[in-house]
DOMARGU-182526 format. One record per residue (C-alpha): x, y, z. Coordinates in steps of 0.001 Angstrom, whole numbers, padded with zeros to 6 digits, always signed. Layout:
BEGIN
XYZ ...
// end
This chain:
BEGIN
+095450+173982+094618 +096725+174126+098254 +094888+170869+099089 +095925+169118+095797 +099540+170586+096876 +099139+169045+100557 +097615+165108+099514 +100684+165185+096920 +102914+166322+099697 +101363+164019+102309 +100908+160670+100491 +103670+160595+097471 +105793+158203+099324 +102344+155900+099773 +101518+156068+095843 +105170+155405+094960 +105344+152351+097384 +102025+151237+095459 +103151+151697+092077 +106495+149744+092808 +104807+146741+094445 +102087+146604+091589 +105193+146537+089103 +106551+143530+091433 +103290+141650+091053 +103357+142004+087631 +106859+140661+086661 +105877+137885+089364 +102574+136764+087496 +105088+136553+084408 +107611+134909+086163 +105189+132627+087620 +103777+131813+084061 +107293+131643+082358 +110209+129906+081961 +110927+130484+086172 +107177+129366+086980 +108782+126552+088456 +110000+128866+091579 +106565+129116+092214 +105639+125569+092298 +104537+125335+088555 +105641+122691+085809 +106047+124790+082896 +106741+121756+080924 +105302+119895+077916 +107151+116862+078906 +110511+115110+080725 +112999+113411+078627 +115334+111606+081006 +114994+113927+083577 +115263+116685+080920 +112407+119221+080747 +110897+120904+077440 +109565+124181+078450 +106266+125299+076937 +107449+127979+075224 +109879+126115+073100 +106760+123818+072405 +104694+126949+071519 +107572+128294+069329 +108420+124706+067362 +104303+124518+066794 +104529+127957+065393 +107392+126826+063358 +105400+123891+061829 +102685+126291+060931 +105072+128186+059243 +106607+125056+057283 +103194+123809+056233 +102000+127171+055482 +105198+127396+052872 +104652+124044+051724 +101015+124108+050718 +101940+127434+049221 +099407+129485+051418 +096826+127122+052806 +095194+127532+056167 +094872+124400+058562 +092154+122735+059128 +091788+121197+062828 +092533+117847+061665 +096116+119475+059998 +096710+121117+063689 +096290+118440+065404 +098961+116473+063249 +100824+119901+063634 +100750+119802+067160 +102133+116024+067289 +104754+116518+065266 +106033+119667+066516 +105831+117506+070264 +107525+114147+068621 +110196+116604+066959 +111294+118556+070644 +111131+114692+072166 +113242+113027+069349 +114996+115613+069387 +116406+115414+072869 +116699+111753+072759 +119349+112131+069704 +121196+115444+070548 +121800+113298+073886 +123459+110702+071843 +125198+113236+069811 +126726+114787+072752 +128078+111241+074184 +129263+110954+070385 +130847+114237+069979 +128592+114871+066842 +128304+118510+066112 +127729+121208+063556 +130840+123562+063271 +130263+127189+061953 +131409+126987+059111 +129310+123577+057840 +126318+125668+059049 +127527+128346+056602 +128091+126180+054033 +124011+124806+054702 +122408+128116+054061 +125212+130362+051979 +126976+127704+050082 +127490+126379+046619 +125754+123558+047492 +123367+124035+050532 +120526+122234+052135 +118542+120708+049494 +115297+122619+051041 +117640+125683+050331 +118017+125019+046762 +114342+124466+046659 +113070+128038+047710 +111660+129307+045302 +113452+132676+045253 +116874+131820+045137 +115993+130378+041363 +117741+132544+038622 +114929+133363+036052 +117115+133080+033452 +118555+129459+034125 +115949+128197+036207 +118054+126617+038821 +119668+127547+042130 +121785+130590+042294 +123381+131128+045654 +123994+134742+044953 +120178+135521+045320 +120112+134011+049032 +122270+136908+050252 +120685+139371+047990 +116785+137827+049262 +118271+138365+052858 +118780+142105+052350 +115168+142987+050239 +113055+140871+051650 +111928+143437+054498 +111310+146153+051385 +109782+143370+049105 +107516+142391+052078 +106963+144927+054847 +104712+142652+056818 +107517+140635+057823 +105581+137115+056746 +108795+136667+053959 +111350+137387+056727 +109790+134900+059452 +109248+132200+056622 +112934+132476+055674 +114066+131852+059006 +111870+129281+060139 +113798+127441+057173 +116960+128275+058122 +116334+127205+061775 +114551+123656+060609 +117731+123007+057918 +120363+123570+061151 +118428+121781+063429 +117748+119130+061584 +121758+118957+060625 +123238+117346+063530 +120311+114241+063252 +121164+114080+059850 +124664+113078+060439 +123942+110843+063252 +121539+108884+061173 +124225+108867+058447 +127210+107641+061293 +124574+104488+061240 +123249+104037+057860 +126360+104675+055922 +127519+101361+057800 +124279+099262+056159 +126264+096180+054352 +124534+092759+053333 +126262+089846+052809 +127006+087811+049757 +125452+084897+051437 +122276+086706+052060 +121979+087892+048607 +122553+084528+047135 +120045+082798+048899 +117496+085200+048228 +118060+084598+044777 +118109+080992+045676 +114395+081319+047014 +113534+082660+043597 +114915+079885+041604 +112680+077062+042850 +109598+076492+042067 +107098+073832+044180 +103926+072881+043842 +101951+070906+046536 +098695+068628+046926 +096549+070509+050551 +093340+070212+052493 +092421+072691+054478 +090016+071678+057373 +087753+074931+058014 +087149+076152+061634 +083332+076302+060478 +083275+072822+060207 +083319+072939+064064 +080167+074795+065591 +081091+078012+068058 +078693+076151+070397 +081704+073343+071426 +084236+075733+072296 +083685+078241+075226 +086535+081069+075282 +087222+082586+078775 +088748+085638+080205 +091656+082904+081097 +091883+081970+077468 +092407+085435+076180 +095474+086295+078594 +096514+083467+077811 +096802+083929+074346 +097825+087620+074513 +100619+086245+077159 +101899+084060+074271 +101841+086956+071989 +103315+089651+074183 +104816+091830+071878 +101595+092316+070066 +099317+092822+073307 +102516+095350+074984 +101528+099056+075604 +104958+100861+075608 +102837+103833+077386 +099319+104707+079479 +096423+104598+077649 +092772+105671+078353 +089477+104660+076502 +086162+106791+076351 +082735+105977+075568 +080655+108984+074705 +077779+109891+072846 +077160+112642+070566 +074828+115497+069560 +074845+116322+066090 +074092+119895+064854 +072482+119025+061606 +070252+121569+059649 +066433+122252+060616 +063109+122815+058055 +063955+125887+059790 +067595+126246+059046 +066464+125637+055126 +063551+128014+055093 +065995+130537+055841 +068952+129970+053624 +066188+129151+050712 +064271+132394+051790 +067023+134639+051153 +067349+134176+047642 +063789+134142+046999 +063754+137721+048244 +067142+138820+046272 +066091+137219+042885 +064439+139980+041628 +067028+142515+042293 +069963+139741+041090 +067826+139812+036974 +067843+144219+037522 +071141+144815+038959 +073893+145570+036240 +076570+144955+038635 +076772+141868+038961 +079968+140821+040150 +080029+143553+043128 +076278+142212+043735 +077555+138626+043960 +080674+139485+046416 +078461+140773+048754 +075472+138560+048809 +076781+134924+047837 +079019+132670+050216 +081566+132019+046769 +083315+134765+045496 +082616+135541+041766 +083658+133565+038708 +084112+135588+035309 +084691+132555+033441 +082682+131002+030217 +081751+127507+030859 +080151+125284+028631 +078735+121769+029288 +081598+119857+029837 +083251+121717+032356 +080294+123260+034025 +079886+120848+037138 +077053+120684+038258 +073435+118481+037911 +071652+121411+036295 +073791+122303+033957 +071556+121112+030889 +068928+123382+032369 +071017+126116+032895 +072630+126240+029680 +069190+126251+027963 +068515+130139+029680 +068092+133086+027435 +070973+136233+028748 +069923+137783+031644 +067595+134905+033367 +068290+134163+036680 +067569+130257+037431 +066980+128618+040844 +067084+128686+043560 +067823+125019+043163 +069928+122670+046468 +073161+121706+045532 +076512+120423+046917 +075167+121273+050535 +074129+124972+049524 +070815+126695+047788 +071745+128809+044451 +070838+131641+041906 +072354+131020+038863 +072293+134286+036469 +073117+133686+032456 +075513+137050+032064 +076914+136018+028463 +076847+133137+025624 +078524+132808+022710 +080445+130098+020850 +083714+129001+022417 +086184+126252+021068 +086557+123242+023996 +090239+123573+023602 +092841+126460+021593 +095726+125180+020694 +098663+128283+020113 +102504+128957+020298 +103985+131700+022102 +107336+133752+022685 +107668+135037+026297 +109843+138156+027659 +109327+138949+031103 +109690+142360+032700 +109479+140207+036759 +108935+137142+038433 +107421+136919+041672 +107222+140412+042265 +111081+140342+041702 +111965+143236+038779 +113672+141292+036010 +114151+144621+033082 +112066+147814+032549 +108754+147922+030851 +109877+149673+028262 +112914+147869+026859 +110959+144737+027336 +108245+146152+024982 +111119+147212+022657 +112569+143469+022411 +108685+142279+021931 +108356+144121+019164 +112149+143464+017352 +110738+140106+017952 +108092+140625+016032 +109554+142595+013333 +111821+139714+012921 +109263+136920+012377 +107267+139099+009842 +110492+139457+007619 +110385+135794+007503 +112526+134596+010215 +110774+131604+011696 +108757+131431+014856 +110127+128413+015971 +113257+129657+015969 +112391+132922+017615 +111342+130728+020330 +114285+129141+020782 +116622+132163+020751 +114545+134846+022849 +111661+133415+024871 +111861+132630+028250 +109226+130438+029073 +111990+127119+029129 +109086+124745+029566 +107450+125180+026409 +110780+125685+024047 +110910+121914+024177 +107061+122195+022053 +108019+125426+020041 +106585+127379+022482 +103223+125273+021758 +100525+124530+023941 +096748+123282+024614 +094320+124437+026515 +090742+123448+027132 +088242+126095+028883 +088080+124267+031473 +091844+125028+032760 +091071+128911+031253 +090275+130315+034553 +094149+129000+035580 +096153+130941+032844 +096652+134342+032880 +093214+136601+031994 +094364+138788+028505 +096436+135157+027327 +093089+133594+027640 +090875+135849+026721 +093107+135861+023010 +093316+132638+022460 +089677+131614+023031 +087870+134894+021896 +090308+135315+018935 +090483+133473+015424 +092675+130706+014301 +095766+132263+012530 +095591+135348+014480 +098434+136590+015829 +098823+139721+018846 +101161+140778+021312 +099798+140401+024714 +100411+142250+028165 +099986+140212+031541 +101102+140886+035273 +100282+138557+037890 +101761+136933+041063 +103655+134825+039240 +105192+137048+036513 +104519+139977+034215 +105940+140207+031025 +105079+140679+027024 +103469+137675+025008 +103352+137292+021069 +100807+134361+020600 +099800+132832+017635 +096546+130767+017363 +097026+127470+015814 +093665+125523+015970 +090517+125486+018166 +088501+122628+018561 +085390+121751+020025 +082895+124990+019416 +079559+125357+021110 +077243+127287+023083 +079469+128495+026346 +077760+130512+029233 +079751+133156+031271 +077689+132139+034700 +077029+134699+037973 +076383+132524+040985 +074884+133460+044399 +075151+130383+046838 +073529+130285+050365 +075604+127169+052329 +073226+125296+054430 +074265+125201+058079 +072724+124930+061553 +071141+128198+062917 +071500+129485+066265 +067884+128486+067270 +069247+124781+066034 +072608+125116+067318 +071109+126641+071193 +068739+123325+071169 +071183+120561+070481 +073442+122713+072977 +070699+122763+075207 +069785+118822+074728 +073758+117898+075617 +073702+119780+078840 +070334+118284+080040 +072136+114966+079148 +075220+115474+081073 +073652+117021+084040 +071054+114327+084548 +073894+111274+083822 +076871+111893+086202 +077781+108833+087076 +078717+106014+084940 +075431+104174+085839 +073203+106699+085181 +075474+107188+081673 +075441+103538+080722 +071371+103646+081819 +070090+106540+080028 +072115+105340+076788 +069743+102399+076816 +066771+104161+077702 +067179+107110+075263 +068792+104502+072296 +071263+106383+071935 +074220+105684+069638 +077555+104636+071800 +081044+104838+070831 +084475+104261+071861 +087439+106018+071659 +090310+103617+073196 +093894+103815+073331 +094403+107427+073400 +098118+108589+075115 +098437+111489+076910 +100561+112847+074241 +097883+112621+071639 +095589+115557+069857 +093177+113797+068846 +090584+110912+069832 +089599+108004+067378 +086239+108566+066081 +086453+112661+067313 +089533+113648+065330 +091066+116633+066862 +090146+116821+070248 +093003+117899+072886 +090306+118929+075211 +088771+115663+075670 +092684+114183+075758 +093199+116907+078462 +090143+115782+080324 +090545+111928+080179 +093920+112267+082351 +092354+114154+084722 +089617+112341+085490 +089219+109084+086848 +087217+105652+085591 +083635+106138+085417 +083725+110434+085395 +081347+111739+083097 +082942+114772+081386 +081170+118311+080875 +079969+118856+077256 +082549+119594+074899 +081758+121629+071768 +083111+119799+068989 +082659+121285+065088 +079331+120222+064092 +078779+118447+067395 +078372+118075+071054 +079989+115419+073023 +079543+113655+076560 +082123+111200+077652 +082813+108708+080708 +086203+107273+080603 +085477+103906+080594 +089381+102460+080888 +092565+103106+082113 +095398+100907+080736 +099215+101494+082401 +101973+100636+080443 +102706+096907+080252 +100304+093813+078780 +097008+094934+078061 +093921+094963+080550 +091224+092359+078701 +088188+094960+078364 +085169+094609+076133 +086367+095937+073327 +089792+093571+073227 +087552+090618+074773 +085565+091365+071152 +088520+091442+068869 +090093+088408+070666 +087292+086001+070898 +087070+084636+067526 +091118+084272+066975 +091476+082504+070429 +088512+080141+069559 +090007+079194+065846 +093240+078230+067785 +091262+075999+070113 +089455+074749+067276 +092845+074285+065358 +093880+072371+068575 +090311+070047+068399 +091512+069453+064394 +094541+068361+065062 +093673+066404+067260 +091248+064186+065745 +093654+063861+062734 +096717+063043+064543 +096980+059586+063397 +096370+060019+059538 +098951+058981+057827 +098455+060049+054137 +096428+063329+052335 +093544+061109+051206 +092854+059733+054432 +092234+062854+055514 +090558+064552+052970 +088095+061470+053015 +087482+061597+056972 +087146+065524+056834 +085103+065410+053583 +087274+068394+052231 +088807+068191+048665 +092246+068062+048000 +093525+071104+045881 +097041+072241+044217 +099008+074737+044181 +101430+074933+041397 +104797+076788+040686 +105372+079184+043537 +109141+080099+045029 +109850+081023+048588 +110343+084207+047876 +106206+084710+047574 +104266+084001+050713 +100990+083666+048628 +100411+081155+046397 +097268+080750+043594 +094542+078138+045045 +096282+078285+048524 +096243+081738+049213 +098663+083779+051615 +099910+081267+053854 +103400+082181+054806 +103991+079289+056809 +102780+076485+054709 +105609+078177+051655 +107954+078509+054340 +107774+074547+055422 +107164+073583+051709 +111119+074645+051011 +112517+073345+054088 +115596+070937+052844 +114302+067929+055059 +110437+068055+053977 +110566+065082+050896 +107900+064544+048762 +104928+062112+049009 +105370+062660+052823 +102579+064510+054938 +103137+067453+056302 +102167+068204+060129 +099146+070096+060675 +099693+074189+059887 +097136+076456+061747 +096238+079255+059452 +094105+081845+059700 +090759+080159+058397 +091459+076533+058973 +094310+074013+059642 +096136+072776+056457 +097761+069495+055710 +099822+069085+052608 +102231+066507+050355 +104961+067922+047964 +104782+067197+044380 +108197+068732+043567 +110644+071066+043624 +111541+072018+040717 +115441+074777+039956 +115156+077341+037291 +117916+078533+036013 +119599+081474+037900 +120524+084388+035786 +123858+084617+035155 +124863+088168+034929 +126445+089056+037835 +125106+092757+037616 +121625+091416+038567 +122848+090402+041772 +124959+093474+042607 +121464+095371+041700 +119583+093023+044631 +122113+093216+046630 +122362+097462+046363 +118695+097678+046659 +118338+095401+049780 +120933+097508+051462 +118735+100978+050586 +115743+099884+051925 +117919+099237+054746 +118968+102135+054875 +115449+103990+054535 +114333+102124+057329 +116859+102291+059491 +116869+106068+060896 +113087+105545+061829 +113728+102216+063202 +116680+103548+065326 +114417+106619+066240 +111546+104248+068008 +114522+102070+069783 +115855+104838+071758 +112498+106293+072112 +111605+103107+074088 +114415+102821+076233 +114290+106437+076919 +112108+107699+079799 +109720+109961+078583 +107028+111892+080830 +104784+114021+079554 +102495+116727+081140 +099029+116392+079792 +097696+119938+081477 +100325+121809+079368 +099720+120467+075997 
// end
């Protein structure tokens, strides 16, 4: 004790100086990795919007948000990596719109007082996602109540102690604010959308004249590729010409890579197909079948009856055709091996048709009256009807299932949709007798309640199978998985450089392929799909780097990055020189056509020296840029209905996208307008909302351009 007594004595001033300077290099590291990384030399941002930073953890949070939305949206569904991916760019886009237009907001003054954002979530009239949430409906009217927000807002942490409720709630709350102040910028614009009365009248104009026209079109086949030679020249040229179409408004890179796909082995199917060789045996003894099914088969369970019809699947004749308790298979379907056991037949109608009267005890979890004096009602209901009052108008009066009163409470269902409705309903109306009538108990996510049904017809009987299936999915092993792994590696260490790359794709005929015009900004890679990795890696490295090997779902990838492209008029690379080619050598051709036809003077002379027929088109309007016989040629429409164009003259040669086109107008002929001034008020109002609709994306992508937007490719 002494000695313990003398080291504490001794060196407590040492272990307290330790302790204090460990705490120090702890709140330094999270400093350094935070929102004050910065102060170390660290760019904790996702990207730079004129000189403004968005921090990483407001991208983190807004991603998280998104999850959130689309989780409420699809009502529960998990992402997939091609749905994070979109996540991911929208949740980026959002943060970078959003600074562009809260900028502009600020120079306008736009804002969102207190009490508007009040109004948004609390009001009589909210948000229209408010309205929409699902709790704040009143059972008993089925529309918004505004009363229930508050009242969701104060039980939602005892409805749902996990908190999931809570966070989705607010997420909602925070999107319908945000979103707020954009809304009434785009509405400062689009509220100011007006079209002209002269616009509107010559658009009806256009479609109150018909033409028709006498053409030849000269093919650019009818000149051989061999006479025209298309250079590098040629192509910028041509993309010069056409700027705006050939413009990158950003930095793009372009991969080629190759890939290693981890397909299934004779090994990979001797084991999924072995398994249920060795489990058939005890699958025809066991009694429990369901519990033996949950833990053996990749599917959970089905307890429904299926007959022919709605039993999917190619062996379904076979199937149906086993005595109770056979177990048939295993047999390869739908990428998995199966045992299919025959639990049950009998003789089920295709479809039952009943009526029903409905008094709920909750909805959505939510307590709506007590068990008991719902049971009470259900059976004055049924007193009621059996002393003659009429079911229909029972229905009316006390059931609260509104979207069958319209039918008399009636409905249809085939076994197929059985499995959807609620278990006991089902199991009454398909199990039970025409005529029959029984009250019926049910509590499920959606509601609980008391049903009195009443089974009108069934249709449809036959033999129907209640089917237990055990299903083995067929997917790559590790042996499989460790060999194409192993294959990749050997690939990417021998082929480093973009020679060797290029090379040992020829040797080893292997199967190239391009990703190209991929932004730093992006998640995913044409031809990859989600892939922020390889997005990560391509601005990192430079032209001709062979990445490592990625591990892509169901694949292995190598990569060189083949291009850069800065922002401005594109680089001509093969891929462009590919596309291009043929269009710049039909407008050289076009050139050669008109050309040799310059000095024609009439359709027939040219048809004859060309030794192309001469076609019509009859009764199109400007309004249509496609025409029958001529096809879609907007310009040859467009020049048909210009005012100084007469008939019986010759038109000058039109290039168009499979041959050059000379043509003579037959006439021009007015139909009469309609006269109800309504119809053009209608035009008019319609022209102005698709204005409208467009506008707010359109103004969006304007100040997106003219904004300066850097983004930091290592933090996304």
């Amino acid at each position: 004790m002494a000695v313990i007594q003398k080291i504490r004595n001794k060196y407590a001033k040492v272990a307290g100086f330790v302790i204090a300077l460990s705490l120090v290099g702890f709140i330094l590291m999270d400093a350094a990795s935070g929102r004050f990384g910065e102060l170390f030399g660290r760019d904790n941002s996702v990207a730079k919007v004129n000189g403004e930073k968005i921090d990483v953890k407001d991208y983190s949070q807004r991603v998280k948000d998104y999850e959130t939305l689309y989780e409420y949206s699809s009502r529960g569904k998990s992402l997939d990596d091609a749905q994070r991916a979109q996540v991911n760019t929208e949740a980026l886009n959002d943060l970078v719109n959003g600074a562009i237009i809260n900028a502009e907001c600020d120079k306008l003054g736009i804002q969102s007082t207190k009490e508007e954002e009040k109004e948004l979530i609390y009001g009589a009239n909210p948000d229209p996602i408010v309205q929409q949430y699902p709790p704040f409906t009143n059972p008993e009217t089925k529309m918004f109540d505004p009363r229930y927000v508050k009242a969701f807002e104060q039980q939602v942490d005892q409805q749902d102690p996990t908190g999931k409720a809570r966070e989705q709630w607010e997420t909602i709350k925070a999107y319908v604010l945000r979103a707020n102040r954009i809304k009434k910028y785009n509405a400062l614009l689009t509220r100011n959308i007006y079209q002209p009365k002269f616009i509107t009248d010559y658009q009806q104009k256009e479609q109150t004249e018909m033409a028709s026209i006498r053409f030849v079109k000269i093919p650019y086949a009818s000149i051989d590729d061999k006479q025209v030679t298309v250079k590098d020249e040629d192509i910028e040229a041509f993309m010069k010409k056409h700027k705006a179409q050939f413009t990158s408004d950003a930095t793009t890179r372009s991969i080629e890579y190759v890939s290693f796909e981890v397909n299934p082995t004779a090994e990979d199917t001797a084991r999924a197909l072995g398994a249920l060789q060795q489990m058939k045996n005890d699958f025809i003894t066991n009694t429990e079948t369901e519990s033996f099914v949950n833990r053996n088969s990749d599917e959970p369970y089905n307890n429904a009856f299926v007959n022919k019809k709605s039993f999917m699947s190619f062996y379904a004749d076979s199937i149906m055709k086993e005595p109770v308790g056979t177990v048939y298979g295993p047999y390869f379907e739908q990428g998995a091996y199966k045992l299919t056991k025959v639990i049950d037949k009998r003789s089920l109608p295709d479809s039952s048709k009943c009526r029903h009267i409905l008094i709920k005890t909750a909805e959505r979890g939510q307590p709506i009256v007590a068990d008991s004096i719902a049971k009470k009602r259900m059976d004055s209901v049924v007193a009621a009807i059996n002393s003659g009052v009429s079911f229909d108008t029972m229905v009316q009066k006390v059931s609260e299932d509104e979207g069958s009163k319209a039918t008399n409470g009636e409905y249809t269902f085939t076994l197929q949709q059985r499995p959807q409705i609620s278990t006991e309903f089902g199991d009454f109306i398909f199990d039970g007798k025409v005529g029959e009538k029984k009250v019926v108990k049910v509590d499920n996510q959606a509601y609980a309640g008391y049903h009195y049904i009443e089974i009108l017809e069934q249709k449809g009987f036959e033999t129907s199978a209640k089917l237990a299936t055990i299903s083995k999915s067929l997917y790559a092993g590790d042996n499989t998985e460790n060999a194409v792994y192993a294959k990749a590696t050997e690939f990417a260490g021998k082929n480093s450089t973009a020679k060797a790359f290029d090379d040992a794709i020829k040797t080893e005929k292997l199967d190239k392929r391009i990703g190209d015009n991929v932004r730093e900004s992006d998640f995913s890679v044409p031809g990859l799909g989600s892939a922020r990795e390889v997005v990560r890696w391509m601005y990192e490295a430079k032209v001709g780097d062979v990445s490592p090997v990625f591990n892509m779902e169901g694949r292995y990838v190598v990569a060189k990055l083949a291009d850069e492209q800065e922002a401005g008029l594109l680089k001509i690379n093969d891929n462009l020189r590919q596309q291009l080619t043929p269009v710049v050598r039909s407008e050289k051709k076009a050139e050669m056509i008109k050309a040799k036809y310059k000095s024609a003077t009439s359709l027939d002379a040219i048809a004859q020296a060309s030794a192309q027929p001469i076609q019509q088109a009859d009764s199109f309007n400007a309004s249509q840029p496609y025409a029958q016989k001529l096809g879609y040629e907007p310009k040859v429409v467009g020049y048909t209905f210009y005012n100084g164009f007469k008939p019986n003259t010759l038109s000058p040669a039109i290039q168009s996208q499979e041959g050059v086109i000379y043509f003579t107008l037959l006439s021009k002929i007015p139909v009469a307008p309609n006269q109800d001034p309504s119809v053009a008020i209608q035009q008019r109002a319609m022209a102005e909302n698709q204005l409208r609709n467009s506008m707010s994306s359109m103004v969006s992508e304007m100040l997106k351009k003219s904004a300066k937007i850097k983004y930091n490719p290592k933090n996304l």
